[in-house]
C-alpha positions as CSV (number, residue, x, y, z in Angstrom):
1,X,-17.0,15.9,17.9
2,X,-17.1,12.3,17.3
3,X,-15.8,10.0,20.5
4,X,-13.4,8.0,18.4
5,X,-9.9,9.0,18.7
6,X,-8.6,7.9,15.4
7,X,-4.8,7.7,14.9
8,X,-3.4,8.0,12.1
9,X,-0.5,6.1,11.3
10,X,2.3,7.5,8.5
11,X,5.9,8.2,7.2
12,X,8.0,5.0,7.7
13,X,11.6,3.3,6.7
14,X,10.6,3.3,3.0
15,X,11.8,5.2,0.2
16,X,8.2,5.6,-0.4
17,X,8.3,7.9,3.2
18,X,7.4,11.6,1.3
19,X,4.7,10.2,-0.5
20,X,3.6,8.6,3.1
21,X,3.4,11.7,4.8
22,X,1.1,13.5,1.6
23,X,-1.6,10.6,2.2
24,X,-1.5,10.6,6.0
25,X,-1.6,14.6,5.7
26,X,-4.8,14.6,3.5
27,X,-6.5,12.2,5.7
28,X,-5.8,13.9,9.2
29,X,-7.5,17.5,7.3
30,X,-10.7,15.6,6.2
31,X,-11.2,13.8,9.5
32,X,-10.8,16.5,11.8
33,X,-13.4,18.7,9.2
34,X,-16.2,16.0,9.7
35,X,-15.2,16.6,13.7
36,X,-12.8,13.4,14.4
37,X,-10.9,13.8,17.3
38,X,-7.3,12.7,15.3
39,X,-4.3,11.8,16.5
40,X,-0.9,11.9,14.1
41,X,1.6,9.1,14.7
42,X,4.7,10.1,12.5
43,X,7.5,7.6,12.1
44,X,10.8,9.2,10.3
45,X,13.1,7.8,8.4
46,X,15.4,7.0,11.5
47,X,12.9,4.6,13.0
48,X,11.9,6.9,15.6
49,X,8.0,7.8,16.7
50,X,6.7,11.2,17.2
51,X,3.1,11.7,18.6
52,X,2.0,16.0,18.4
53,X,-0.4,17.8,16.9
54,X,1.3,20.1,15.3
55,X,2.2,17.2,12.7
56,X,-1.1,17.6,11.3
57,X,0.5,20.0,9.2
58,X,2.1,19.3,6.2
59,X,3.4,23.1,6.4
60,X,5.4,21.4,9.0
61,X,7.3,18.8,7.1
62,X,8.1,21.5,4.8
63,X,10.3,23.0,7.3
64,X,13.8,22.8,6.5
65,X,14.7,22.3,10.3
66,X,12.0,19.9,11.3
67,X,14.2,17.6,12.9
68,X,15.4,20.0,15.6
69,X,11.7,20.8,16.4
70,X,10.9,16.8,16.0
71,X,13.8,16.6,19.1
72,X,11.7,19.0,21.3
73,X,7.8,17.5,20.9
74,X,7.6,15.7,24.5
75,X,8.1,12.1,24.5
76,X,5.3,8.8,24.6
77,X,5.8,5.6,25.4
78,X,3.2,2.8,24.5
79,X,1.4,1.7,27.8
80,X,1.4,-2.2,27.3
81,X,-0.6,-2.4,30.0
82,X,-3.6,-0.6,29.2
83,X,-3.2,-1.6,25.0
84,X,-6.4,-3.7,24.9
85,X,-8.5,-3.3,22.2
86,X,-6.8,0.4,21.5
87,X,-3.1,1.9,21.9
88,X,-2.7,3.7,24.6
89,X,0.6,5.9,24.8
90,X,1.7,8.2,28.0
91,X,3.6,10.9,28.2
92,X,7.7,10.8,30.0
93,X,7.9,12.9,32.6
94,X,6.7,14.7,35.9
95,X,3.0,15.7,34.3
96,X,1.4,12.7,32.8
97,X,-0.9,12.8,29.7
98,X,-2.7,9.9,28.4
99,X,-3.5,9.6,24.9
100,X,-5.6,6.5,23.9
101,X,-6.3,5.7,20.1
102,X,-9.8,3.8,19.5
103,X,-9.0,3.2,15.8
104,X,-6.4,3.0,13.2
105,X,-5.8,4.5,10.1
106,X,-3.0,3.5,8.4
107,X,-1.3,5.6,5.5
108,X,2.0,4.1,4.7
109,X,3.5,3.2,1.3
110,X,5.6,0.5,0.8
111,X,7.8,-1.8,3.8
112,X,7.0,-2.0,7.1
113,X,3.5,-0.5,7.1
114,X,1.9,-1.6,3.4
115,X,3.1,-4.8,3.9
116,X,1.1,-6.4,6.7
117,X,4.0,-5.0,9.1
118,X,2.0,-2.4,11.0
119,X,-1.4,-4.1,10.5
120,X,0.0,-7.3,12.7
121,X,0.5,-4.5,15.1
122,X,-2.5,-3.3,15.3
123,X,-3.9,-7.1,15.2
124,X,-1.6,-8.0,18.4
125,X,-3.6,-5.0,20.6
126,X,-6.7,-6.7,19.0
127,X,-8.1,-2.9,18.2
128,X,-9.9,-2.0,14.4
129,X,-8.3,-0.7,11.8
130,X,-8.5,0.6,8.2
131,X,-7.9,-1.4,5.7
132,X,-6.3,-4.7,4.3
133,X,-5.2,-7.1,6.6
134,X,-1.9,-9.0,7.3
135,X,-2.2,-11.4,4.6
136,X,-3.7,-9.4,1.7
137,X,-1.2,-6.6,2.6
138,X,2.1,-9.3,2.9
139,X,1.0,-10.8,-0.5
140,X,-0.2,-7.7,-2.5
141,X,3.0,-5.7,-1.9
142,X,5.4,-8.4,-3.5
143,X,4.9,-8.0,-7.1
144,X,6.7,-11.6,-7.8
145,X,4.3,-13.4,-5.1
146,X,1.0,-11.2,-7.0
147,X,1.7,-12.1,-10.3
148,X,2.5,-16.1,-9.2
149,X,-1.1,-15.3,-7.9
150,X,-2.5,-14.4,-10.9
151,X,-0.7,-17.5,-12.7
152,X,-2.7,-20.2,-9.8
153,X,-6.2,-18.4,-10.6
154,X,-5.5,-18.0,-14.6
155,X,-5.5,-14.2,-14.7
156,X,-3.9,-13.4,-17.6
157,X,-0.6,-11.2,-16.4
158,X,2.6,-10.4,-19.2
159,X,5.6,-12.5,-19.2
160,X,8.4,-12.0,-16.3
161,X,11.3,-13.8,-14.4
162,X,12.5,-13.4,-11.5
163,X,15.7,-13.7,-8.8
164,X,17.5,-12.8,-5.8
165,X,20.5,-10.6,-5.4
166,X,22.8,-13.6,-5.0
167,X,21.6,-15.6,-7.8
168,X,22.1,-12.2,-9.7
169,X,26.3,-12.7,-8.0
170,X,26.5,-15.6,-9.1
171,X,25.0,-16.4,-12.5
172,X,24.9,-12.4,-13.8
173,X,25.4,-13.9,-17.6
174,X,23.2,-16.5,-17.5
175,X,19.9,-14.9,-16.3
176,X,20.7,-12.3,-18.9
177,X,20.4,-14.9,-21.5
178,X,17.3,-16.1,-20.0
179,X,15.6,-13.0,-19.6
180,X,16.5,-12.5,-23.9
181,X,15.2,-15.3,-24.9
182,X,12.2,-15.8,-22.8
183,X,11.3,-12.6,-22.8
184,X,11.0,-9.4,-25.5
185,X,12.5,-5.7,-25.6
186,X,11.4,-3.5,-24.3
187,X,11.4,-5.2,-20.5
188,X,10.6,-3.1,-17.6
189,X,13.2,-4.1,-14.5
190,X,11.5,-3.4,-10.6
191,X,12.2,-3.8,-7.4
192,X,9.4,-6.5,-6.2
193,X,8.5,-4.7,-2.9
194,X,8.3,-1.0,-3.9
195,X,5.4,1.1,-5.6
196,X,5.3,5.1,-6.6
197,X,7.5,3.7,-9.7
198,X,11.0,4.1,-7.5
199,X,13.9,1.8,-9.0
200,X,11.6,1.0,-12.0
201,X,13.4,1.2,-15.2
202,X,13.0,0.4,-19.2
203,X,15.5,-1.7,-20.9
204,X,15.8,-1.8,-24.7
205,X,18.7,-3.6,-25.2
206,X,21.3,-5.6,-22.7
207,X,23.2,-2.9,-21.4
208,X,20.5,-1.0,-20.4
209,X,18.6,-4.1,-19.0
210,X,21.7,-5.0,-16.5
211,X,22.2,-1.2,-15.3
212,X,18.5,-1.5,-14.4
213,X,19.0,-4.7,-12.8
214,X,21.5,-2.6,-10.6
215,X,19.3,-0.3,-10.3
216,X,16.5,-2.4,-8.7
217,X,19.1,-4.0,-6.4
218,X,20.0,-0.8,-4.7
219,X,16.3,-1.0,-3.5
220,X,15.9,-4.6,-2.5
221,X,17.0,-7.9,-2.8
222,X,15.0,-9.4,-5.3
223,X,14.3,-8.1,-9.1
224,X,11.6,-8.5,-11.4
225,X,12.0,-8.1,-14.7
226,X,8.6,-8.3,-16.8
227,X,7.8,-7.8,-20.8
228,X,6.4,-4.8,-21.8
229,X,2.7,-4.6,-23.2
230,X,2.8,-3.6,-27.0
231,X,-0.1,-1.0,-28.2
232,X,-0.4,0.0,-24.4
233,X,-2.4,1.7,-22.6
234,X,-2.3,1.9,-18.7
235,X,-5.8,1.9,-16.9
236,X,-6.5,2.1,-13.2
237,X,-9.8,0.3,-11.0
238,X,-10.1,1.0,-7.4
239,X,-12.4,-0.9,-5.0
240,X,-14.1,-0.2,-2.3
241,X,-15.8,-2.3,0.5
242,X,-15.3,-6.4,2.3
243,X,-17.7,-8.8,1.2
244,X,-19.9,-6.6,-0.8
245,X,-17.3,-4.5,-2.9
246,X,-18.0,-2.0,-5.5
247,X,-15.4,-1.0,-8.3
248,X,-15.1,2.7,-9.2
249,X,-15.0,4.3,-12.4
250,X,-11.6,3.1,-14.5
251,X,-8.9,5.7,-14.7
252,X,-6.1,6.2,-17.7
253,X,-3.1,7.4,-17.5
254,X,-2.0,9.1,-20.5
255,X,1.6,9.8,-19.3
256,X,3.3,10.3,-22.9
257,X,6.7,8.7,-21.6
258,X,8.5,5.9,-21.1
259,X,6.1,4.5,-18.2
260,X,4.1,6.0,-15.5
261,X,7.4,6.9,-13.9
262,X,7.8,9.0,-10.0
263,X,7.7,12.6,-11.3
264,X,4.6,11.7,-13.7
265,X,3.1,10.1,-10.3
266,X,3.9,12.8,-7.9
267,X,5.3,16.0,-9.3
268,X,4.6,17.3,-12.5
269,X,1.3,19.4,-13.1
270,X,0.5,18.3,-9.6
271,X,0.7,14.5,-9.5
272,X,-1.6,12.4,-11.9
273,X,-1.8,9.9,-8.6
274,X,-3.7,12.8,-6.4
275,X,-5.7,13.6,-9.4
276,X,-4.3,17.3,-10.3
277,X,-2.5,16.7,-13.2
278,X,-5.7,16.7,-15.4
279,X,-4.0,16.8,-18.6
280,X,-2.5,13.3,-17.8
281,X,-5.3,11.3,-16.5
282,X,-8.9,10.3,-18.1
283,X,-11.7,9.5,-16.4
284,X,-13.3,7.6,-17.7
285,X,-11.0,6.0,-19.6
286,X,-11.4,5.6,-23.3
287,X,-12.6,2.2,-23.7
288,X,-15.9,0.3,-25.0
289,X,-18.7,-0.5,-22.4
290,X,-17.5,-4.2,-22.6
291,X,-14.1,-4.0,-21.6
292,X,-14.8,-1.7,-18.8
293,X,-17.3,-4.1,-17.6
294,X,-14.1,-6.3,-17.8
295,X,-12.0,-4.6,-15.8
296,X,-14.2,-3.6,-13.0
297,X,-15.3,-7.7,-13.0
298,X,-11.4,-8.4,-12.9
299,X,-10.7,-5.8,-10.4
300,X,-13.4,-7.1,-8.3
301,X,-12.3,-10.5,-8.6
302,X,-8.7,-9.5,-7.7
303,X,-9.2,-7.8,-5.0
304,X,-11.3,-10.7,-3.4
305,X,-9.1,-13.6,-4.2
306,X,-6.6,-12.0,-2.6
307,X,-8.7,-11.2,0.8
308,X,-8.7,-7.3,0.3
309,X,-11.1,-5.5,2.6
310,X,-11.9,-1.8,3.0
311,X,-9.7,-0.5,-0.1
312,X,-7.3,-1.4,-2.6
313,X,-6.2,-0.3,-6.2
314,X,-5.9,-3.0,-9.0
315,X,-3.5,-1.6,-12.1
316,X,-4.1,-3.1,-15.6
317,X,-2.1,-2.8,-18.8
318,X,-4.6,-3.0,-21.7
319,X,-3.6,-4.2,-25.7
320,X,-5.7,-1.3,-27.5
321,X,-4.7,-3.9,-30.9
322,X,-5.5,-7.3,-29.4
323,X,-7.8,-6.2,-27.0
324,X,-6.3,-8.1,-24.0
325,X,-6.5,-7.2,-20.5
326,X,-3.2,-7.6,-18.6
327,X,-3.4,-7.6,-14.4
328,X,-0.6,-5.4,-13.4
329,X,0.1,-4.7,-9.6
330,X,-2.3,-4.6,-6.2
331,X,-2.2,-1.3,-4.2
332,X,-3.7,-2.2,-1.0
333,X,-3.2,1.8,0.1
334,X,-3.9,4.3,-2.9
335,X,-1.5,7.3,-2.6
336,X,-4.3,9.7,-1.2
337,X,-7.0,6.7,-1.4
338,X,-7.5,7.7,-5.1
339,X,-9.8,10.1,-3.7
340,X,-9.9,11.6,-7.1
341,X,-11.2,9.0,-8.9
342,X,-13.9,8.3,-6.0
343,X,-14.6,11.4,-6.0
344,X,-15.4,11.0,-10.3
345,X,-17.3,7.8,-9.0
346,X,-19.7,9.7,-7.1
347,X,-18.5,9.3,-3.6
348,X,-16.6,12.0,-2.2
349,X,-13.9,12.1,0.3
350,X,-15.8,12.6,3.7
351,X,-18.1,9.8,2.5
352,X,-15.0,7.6,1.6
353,X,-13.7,8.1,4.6
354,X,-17.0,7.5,6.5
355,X,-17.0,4.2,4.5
356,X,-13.9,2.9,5.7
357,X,-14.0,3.7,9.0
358,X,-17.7,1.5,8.8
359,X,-15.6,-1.1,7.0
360,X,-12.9,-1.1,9.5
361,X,-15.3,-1.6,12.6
362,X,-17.5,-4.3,10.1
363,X,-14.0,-6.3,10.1
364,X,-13.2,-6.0,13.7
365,X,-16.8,-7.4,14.6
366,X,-16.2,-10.1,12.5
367,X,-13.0,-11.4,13.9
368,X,-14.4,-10.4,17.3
369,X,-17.1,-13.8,16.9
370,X,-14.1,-16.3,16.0
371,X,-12.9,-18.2,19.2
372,X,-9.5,-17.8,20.1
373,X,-8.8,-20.2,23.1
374,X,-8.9,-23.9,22.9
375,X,-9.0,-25.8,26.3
376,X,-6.1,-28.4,26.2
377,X,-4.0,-31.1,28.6
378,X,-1.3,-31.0,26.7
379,X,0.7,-28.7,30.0
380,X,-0.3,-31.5,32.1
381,X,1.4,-34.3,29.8
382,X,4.1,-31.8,29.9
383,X,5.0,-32.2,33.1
384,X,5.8,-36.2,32.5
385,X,8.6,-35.5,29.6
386,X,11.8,-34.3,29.8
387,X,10.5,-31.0,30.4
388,X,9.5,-31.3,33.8
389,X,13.4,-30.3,35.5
């Protein structure tokens, strides 16, 4: 049994919450088996945090009455006191119990925990963890502030506009206009700060683009609206490391549809995005030894410009015709950690996870050498202003 207590972080407010508790699930089996000591940290869809070990389980979320046995798991509190450089939560009551968590392993999807949310967190108690850090996380999951990214560094990304919900109110007819004549059917309509494909829909005409702005308003207050990639095929890179990052092996989606929608994603044969649904996906994918250089250089590229570390997935939308390689979105946590499509890469999941948890302490070290006090007079010149009462 290895001495670090490793919590792993999952669920969340997010529509993305299911999918949440799959990838913490996955990780929590493959830790214990190489003999971590793991703790679960589950947060439901009410806010609320529940620390037991019997959450371990996915058999347990599949429970139709898990919220009446979620009310009788005993009670933590975080210890603010003794949070230095770990979490340390204690237990209400008469009999105390102490659990203290060395390292984090976040598994969240979407808002307030793939967003740079729970990763500030963990930065305030000064403790490692897995994974992208505030910044990366902040600016990968807005898919309006990654492709205005793209646009400073000259990566080529397919036309898009964007707005807020009250610009939407207020000038409905004329962003329509602009979105037809800057833009060409077929236009995809998202939701900026979601993944797993929720509130993402395809617009052929004008009706069906403002239902879909609707649509993408239910799930935020911002909407994207992006042209749509003729002769496409959708490819997938994942990376792997901080400084010295590798790219994996590139992954195709051959989905058939409209787009790589939810139940492509997560439900039928399996889910294409935890690598069952072999019939959907390709690895490799079907391309020329050039243009998968390409994308594993752009991938690499991406995921560094952007300050990535530990792991991240970069989607592209390739022109088979043309030939041109369009960056799509950031994933800064893989649904499962494309374990899959490691896995086809040559590393398997005990070794990816072994990898990030070096990567995560790498990181900590790191920050661990910057100074973080600066000796100042600036209280004593205080005391001769107004201040001083």
């Amino acid at each position: 049994m290895h001495k670090t207590n490793i919590g792993v972080f999952f669920g969340g407010k997010s529509p993305e919450h299911d999918v949440s508790i799959i990838t913490g699930e996955f990780i929590i089996s493959e830790l214990k088996k190489m003999g971590y000591e793991v703790t679960p940290v589950y947060l439901d869809k009410d806010g609320s945090w529940h620390i037991n070990k019997n959450l371990g389980a996915l058999k347990f979320f599949q429970k139709k009455n898990k919220k009446e046995y979620l009310k009788k798991f005993e009670k933590f509190y975080l210890d603010l006191e003794k949070s230095k450089n770990k979490i340390v939560f204690k237990k209400k009551g008469l009999i105390k119990k102490e659990i203290s968590i060395n390292l984090a392993f976040p598994a969240f999807h979407g808002s307030n925990g793939e967003d740079g949310a729970i990763q500030g967190f963990f930065e305030i108690f000064n403790m490692p963890y897995v994974g992208c850090d505030v910044a990366s996380s902040a600016l990968a999951i807005d898919k309006v502030l990654t492709k205005l990214f793209y646009k400073s560094h000259n990566i080529l990304t397919a036309d898009f506009i964007y707005f807020d919900k009250i610009e939407w109110r207020e000038k409905k007819e004329s962003i329509l206009k602009i979105a037809e004549e800057k833009l060409k059917y077929p236009l995809f309509i998202k939701p900026p700060k979601l993944g797993s494909s929720i509130g993402i829909s395809k617009a052929k005409n004008k009706r069906e683009l403002e239902f879909g702005i609707e649509v993408a308003l239910h799930y935020g207050n911002a909407v994207l609206i992006e042209e749509g990639v003729e002769n496409l095929v959708d490819i997938t890179c994942a990376v792997l490391g901080n400084k010295n990052s590798v790219a994996s092996l590139i992954q195709e989606s051959n989905f058939g549809g409209e787009f790589f929608n939810y139940e492509e994603k997560y439900l039928r044969d399996g889910g294409a995005q935890t690598g069952r649904a072999e019939k959907n996906i390709i690895i490799p994918a079907r391309l020329d030894d050039a243009t998968t250089e390409a994308v594993q250089k752009m991938a690499l590229r991406i995921f560094s410009i952007f300050g990535c570390s530990g792991i991240a997935r970069v989607d592209f939308l390739y022109n088979k015709e043309t030939k041109k390689i369009y960056a799509n979105e950031v994933n800064t946590l893989p649904g499962t950690l494309y374990h899959h499509l490691w896995e086809a890469s040559g590393i398997k999941f005990n070794e990816l996870l072994s990898r990030l948890i070096i990567l995560a302490r790498e990181k900590y070290n790191e920050k661990r050498e910057i100074s973080h006090t600066f000796d100042s007079d600036i209280l004593k010149m205080a005391s001769s202003i107004k201040l001083k009462k």
